[in-house]
MIKE-42147 format. One line per 5 residues: number of its first residue (from 0); their letters; for each residue x negated, y negated, z negated of N, C-alpha, C. Coordinates in nm, 4 decimals. Example, Ala and Ser with C-alpha at 12.3 -4.5 7.8 and 13.67 -1.06 7.14 Angstrom:
MIKE-42147
0> AS> -1.3190:0.5690:-0.7800:-1.2300:0.4500:-0.7800:-1.3200:0.3300:-0.7800; -1.2850:0.2250:-0.7080:-1.3670:0.1060:-0.7140:-1.2900:-0.0030:-0.7870
***
This chain:
MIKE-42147
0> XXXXX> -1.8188:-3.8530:2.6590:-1.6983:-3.8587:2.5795:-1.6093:-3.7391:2.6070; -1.6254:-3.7170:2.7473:-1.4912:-3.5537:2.7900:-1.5823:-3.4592:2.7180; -1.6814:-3.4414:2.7236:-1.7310:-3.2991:2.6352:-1.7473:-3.3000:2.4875; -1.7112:-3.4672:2.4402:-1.6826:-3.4135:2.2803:-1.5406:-3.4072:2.2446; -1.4321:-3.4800:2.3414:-1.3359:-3.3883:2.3137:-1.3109:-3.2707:2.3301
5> XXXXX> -1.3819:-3.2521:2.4578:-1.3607:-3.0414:2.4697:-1.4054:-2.9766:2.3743; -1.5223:-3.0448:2.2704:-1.5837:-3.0133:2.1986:-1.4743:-2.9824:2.0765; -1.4108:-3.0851:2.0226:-1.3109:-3.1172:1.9061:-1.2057:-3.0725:1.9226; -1.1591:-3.0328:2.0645:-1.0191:-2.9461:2.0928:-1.0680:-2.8253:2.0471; -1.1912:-2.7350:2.0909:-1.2251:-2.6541:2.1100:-1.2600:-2.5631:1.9681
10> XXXXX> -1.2616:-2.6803:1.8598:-1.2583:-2.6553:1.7781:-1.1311:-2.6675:1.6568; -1.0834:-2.7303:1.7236:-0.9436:-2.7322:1.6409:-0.8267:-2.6134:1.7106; -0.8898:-2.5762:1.7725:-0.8482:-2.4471:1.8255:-0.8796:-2.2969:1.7877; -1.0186:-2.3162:1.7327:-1.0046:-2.2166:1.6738:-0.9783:-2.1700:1.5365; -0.9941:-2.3226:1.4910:-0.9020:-2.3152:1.3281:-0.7785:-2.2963:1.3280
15> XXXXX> -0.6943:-2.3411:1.4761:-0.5556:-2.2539:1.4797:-0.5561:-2.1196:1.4338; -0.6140:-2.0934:1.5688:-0.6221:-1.9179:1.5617:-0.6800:-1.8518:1.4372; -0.8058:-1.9218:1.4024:-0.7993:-1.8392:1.2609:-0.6786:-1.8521:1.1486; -0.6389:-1.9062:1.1389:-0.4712:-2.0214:1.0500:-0.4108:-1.8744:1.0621; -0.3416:-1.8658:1.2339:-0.2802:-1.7997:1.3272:-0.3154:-1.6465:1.2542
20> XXXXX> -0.4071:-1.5773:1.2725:-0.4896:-1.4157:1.1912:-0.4688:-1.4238:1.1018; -0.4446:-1.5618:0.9905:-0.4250:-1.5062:0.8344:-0.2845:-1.5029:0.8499; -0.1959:-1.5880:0.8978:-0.0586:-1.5462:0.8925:0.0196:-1.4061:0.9393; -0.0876:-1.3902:1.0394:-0.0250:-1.2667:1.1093:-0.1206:-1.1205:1.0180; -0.2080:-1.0971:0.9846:-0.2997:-1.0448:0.8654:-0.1329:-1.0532:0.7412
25> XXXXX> -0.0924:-1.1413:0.6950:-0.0133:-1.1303:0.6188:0.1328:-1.0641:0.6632; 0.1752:-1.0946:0.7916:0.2723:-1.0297:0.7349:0.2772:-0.9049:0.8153; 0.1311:-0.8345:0.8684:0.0899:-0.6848:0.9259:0.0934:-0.6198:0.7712; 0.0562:-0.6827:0.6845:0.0607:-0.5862:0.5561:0.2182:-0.5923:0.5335; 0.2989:-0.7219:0.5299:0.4559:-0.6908:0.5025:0.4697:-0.5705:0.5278
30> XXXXX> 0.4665:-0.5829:0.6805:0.4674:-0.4579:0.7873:0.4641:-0.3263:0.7136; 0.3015:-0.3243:0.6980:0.3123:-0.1636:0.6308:0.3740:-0.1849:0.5148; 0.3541:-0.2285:0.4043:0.4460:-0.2159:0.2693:0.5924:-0.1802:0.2994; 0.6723:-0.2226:0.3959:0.7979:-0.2180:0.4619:0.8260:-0.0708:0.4956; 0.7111:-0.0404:0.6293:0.7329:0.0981:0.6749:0.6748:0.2102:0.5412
35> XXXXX> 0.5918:0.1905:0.5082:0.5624:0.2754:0.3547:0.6440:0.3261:0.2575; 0.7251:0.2170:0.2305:0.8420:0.1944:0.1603:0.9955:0.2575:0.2318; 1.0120:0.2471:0.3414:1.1160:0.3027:0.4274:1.1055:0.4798:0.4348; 0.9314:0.4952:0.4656:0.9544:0.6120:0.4638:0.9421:0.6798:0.2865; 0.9084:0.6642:0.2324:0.9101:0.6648:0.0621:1.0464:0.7299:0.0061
40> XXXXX> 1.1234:0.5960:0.1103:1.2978:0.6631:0.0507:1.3473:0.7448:0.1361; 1.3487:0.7820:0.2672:1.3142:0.8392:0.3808:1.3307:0.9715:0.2831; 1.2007:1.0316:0.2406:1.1781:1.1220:0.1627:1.2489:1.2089:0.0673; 1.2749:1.0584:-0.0057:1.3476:1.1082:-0.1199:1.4540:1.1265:-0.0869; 1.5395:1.1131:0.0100:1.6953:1.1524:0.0729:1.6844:1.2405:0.0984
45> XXXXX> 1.5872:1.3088:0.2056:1.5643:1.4510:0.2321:1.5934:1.5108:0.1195; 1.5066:1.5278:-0.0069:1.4663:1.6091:-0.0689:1.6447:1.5630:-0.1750; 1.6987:1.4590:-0.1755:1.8174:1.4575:-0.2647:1.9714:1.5451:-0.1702; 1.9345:1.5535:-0.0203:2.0153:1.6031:-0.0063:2.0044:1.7736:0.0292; 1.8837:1.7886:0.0029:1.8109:1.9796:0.0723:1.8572:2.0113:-0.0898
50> XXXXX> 1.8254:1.9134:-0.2103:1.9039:1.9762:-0.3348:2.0372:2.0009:-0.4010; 2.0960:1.8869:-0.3547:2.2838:1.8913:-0.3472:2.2993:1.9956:-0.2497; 2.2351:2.0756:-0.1745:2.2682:2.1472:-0.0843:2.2634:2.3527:-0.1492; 2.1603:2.2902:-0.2770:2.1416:2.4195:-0.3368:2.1123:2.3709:-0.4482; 2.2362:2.3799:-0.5352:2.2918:2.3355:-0.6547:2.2521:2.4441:-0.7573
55> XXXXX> 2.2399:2.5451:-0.7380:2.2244:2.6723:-0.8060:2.0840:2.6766:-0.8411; 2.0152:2.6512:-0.7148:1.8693:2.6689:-0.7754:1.8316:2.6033:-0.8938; 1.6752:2.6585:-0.9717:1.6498:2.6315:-1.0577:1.5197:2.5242:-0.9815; 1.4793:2.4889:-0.8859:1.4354:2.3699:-0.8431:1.4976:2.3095:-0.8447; 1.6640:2.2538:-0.8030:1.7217:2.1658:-0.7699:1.6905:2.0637:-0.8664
60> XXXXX> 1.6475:2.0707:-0.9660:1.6340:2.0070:-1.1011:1.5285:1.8875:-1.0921; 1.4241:1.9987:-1.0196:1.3194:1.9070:-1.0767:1.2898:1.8220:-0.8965; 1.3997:1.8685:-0.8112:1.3763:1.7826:-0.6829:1.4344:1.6897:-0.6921; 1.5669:1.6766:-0.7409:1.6052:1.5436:-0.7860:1.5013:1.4579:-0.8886; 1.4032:1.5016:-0.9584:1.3611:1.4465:-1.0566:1.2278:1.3718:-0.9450
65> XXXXX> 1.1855:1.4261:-0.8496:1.1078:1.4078:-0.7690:1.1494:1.2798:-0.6410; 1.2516:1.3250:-0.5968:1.3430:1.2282:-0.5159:1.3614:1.0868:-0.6424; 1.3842:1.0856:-0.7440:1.3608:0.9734:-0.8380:1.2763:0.8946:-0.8009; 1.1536:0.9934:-0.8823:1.0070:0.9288:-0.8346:0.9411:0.8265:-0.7311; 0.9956:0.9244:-0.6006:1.0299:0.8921:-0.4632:1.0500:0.7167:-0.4480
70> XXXXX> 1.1567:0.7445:-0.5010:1.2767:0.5728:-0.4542:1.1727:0.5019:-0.5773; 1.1611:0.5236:-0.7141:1.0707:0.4591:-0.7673:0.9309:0.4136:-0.7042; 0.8637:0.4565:-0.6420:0.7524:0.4714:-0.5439:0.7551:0.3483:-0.4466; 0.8568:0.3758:-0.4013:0.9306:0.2772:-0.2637:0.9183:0.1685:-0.3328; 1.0267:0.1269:-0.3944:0.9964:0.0214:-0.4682:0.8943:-0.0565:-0.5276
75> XXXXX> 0.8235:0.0137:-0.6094:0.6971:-0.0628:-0.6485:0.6276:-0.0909:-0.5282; 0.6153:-0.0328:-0.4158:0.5298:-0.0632:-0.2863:0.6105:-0.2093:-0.2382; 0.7398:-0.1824:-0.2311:0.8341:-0.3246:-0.1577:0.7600:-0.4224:-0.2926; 0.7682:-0.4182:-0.4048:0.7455:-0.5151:-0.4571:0.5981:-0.6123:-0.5252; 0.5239:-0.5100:-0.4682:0.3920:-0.4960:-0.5039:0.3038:-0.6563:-0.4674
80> XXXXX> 0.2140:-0.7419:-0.5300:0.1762:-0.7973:-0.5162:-0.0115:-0.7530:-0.4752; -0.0932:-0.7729:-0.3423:-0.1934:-0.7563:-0.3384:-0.2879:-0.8075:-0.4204; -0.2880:-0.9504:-0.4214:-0.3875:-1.0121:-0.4860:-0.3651:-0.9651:-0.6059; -0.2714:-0.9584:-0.7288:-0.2904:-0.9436:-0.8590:-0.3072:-0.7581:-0.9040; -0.3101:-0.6925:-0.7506:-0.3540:-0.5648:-0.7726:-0.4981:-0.5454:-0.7998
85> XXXXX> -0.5340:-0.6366:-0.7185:-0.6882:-0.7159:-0.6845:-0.7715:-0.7498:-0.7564; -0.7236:-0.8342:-0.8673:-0.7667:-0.9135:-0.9201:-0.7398:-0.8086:-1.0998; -0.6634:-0.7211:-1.1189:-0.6633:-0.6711:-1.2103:-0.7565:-0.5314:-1.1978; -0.7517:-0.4991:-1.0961:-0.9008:-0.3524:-1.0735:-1.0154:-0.4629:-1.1170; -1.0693:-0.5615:-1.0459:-1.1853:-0.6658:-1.0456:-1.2160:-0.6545:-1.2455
90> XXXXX> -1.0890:-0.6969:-1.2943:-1.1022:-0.7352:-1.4487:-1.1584:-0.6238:-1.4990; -1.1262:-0.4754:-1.4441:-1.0817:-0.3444:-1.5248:-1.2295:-0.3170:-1.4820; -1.2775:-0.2907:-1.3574:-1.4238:-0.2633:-1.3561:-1.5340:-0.3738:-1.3906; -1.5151:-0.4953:-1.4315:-1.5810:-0.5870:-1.5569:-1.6255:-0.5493:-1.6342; -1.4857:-0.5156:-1.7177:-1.4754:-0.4447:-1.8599:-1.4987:-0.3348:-1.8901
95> XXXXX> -1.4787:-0.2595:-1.8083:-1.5017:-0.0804:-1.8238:-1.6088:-0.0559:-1.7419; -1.7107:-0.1045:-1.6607:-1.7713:-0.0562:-1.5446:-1.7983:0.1006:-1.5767; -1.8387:0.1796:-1.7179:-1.8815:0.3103:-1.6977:-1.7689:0.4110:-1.6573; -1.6960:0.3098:-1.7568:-1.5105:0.4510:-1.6912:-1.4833:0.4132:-1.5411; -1.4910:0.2957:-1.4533:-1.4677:0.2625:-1.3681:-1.5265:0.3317:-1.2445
100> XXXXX> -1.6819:0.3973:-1.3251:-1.7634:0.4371:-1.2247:-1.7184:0.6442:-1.1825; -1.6716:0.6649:-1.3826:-1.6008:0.7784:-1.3553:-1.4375:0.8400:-1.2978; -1.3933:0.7251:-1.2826:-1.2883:0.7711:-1.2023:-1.3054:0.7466:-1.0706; -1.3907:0.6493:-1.0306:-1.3880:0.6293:-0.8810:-1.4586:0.7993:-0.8205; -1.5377:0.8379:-0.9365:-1.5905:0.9565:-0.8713:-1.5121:1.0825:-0.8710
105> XXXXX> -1.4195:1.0869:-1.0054:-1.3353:1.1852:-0.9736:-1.2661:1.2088:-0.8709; -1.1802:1.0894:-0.8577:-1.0894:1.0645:-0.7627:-1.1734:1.0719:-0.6653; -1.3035:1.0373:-0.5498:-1.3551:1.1248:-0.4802:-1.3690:1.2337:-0.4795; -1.4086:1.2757:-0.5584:-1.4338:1.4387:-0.5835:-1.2705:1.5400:-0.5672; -1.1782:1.4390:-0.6279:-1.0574:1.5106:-0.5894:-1.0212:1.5290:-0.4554
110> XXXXX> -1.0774:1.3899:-0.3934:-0.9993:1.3766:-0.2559:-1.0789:1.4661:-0.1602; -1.2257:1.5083:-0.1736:-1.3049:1.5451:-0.1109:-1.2131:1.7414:-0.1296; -1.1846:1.7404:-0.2065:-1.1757:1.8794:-0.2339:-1.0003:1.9288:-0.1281; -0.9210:1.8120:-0.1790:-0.8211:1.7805:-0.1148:-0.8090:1.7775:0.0288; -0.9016:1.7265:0.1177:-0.9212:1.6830:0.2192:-0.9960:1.8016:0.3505
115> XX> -1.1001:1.9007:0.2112:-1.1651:2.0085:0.2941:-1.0443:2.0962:0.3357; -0.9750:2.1200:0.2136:-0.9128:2.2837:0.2517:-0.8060:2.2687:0.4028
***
């Protein structure tokens, strides 16, 4: 009888801990979405205040337009849902698998090129 409770603790123990990894799995991604997002706007302050700083230039224009972007960026990351990011690529390479197959390769091919220099 003591070794099938050690048995049944032993196991309801580790359905904690697994329980325990998805909660903490969830909010390690908060985590990064958070710091992603922090530094995102991070960014875009730099670059909104290196341009209020040189008003004259003919960049200043398009760094504010960039610093936009920026805080736009941030945001969609703070607000971003995984699963229905998930679940809408899943639909899109369904439906499209041949375009699906050509952008996954571009976009390698970009990153590969990106990544050598």
């Amino acid at each position: 009888m003591d070794q099938t409770n050690s048995s049944e603790s032993l196991t309801a123990g580790n359905r904690t801990s697994s329980f325990g990894s998805q909660t903490s799995g969830a909010s390690t991604l908060d985590t990064i979405k958070e710091t992603v997002a922090d530094k995102l706007h991070a960014a875009a302050s730099t670059i909104q205040q290196k341009a209020g700083q040189n008003r004259e230039s003919p960049v200043a224009g398009y760094a504010g337009q960039a610093a936009g972007w920026l805080d736009d960026a941030a945001e969609y990351v703070r607000e971003v849902d995984p699963q229905k990011v998930k679940s809408d690529i899943q639909h899109q390479v369904r439906s499209n698998p041949g375009r699906s197959l050509i952008v996954a390769g571009a976009a390698g091919l970009l990153l590969g090129i990106l990544l050598r220099r």
